[in-house]
Structure formats: C-alpha cells, structure tokens
C-alpha positions as CSV (number, residue, x, y, z in Angstrom):
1,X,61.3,-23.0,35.0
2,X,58.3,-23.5,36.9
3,X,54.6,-23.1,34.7
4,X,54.2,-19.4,36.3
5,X,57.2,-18.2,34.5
6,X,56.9,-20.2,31.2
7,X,53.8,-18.6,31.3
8,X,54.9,-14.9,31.6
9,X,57.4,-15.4,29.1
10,X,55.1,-16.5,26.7
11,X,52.8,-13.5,27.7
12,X,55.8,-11.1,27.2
13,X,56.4,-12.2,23.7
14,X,53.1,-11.1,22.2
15,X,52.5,-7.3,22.4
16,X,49.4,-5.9,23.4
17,X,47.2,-3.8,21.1
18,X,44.0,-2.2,21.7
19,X,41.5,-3.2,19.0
20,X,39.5,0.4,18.2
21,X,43.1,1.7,17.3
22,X,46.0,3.3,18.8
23,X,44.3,6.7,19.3
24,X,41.4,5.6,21.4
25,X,41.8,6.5,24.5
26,X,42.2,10.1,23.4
27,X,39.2,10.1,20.1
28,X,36.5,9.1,21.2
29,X,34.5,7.4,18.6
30,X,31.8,9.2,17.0
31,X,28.0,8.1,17.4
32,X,26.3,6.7,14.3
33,X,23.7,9.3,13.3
34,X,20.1,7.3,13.4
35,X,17.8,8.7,11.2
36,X,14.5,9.5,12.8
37,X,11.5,6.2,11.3
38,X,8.1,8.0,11.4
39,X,5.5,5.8,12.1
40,X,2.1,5.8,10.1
41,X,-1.1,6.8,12.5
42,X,-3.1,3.3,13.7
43,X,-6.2,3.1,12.5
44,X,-9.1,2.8,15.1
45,X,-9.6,-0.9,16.2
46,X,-13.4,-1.3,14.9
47,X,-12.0,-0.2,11.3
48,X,-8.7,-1.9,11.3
49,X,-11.0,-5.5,12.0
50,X,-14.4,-4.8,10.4
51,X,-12.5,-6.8,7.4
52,X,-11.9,-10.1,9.9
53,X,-15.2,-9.7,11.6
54,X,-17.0,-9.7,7.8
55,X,-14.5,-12.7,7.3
56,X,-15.2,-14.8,9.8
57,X,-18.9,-13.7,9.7
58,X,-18.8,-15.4,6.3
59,X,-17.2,-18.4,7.7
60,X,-19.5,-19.2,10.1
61,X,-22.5,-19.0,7.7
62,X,-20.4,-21.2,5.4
63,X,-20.3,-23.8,8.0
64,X,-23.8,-23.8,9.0
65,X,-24.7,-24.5,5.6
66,X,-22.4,-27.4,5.6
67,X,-23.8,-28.7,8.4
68,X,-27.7,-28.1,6.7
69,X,-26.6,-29.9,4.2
70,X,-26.2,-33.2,5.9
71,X,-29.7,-32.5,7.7
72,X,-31.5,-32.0,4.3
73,X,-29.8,-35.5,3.1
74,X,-30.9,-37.0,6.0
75,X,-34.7,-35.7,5.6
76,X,-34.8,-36.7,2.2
77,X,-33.4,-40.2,2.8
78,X,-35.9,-40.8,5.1
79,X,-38.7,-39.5,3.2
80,X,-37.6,-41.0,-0.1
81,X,-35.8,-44.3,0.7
82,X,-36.8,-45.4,4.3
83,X,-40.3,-44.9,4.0
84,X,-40.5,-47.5,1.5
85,X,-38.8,-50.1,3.9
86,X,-40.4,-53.0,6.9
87,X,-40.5,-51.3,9.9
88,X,-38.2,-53.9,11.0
89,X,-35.5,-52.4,8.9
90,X,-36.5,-48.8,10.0
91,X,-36.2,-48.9,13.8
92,X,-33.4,-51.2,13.7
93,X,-35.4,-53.8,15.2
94,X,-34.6,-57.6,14.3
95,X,-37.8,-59.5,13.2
96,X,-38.3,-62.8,14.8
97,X,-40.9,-65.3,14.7
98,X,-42.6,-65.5,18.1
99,X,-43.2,-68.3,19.7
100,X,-46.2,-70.4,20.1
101,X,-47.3,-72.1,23.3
C-alpha cells in the first residue's frame, strides 16, 4: 500500500459530522437577541474637568510652597547663623597669611 491509500483508508474509517448539528444546512440558526445599552448624556468638557483643574491648581500651590519653604530656611540661616561667622567662612574664601617681602 503506498502512503496515499493508507491515508484514505484511514480517512474512510472516521465518519464525518457537521458540528452545529445534523439539521443545519436546512435551520438556520437563530440570532441572539442584543438588548439595546443606553448610554448616559456626556457632560460638557469645562464641567466634567473643573474638578482636575481645581486639583491640580491645588497642586501646584502646594509645590510652590515647598519650594518657599527652602528659600525662607535659607534667609534665616543667613541672617541668624552666617552673619555671626569671619567673612572667610562666608564667601568660601580660604584665609591665608600673606606674605611679606
């Protein structure tokens, strides 16, 4: 027996079958009803995002005060604790003894 035949004969002992049933060629199957989703109205954009606007408003106020806050440390380190100091120390300069010719 050559492969084409071993093949067919194997083919021939399984019978074919159609897998929406034996009628379906002559019923057609039925359509699933879909019932009908009713959307709710958008609101208007300047509405639906005056909450993130108000949000991120907020935010940015929060973050200037953040950074204020290093700025006010800063002036009052300088006033309090720097003021007090050499110049030396303030400018970042290194004292040295000059030299004498």
């Amino acid at each position: 027996m050559t492969k084409l035949s071993e093949v067919e004969e194997l083919l021939r002992k399984y019978p074919l079958y159609n897998s929406h049933g034996q009628e379906f060629p002559r019923n057609v199957l039925r359509r699933v009803p879909v019932p009908h989703i009713k959307l709710q109205p958008l609101q208007p954009s300047a509405e639906m995002f005056a909450p993130w606007y108000r949000e991120c408003d907020e935010l940015v106020k929060c973050c200037e005060v953040h950074d204020k806050a290093g700025e006010l440390f800063d002036q009052w380190y300088s006033q309090r604790y720097m003021s007090n100091k050499p110049p030396g120390m303030v400018g970042n300069v290194i004292l040295s003894p000059s030299r004498r010719d």
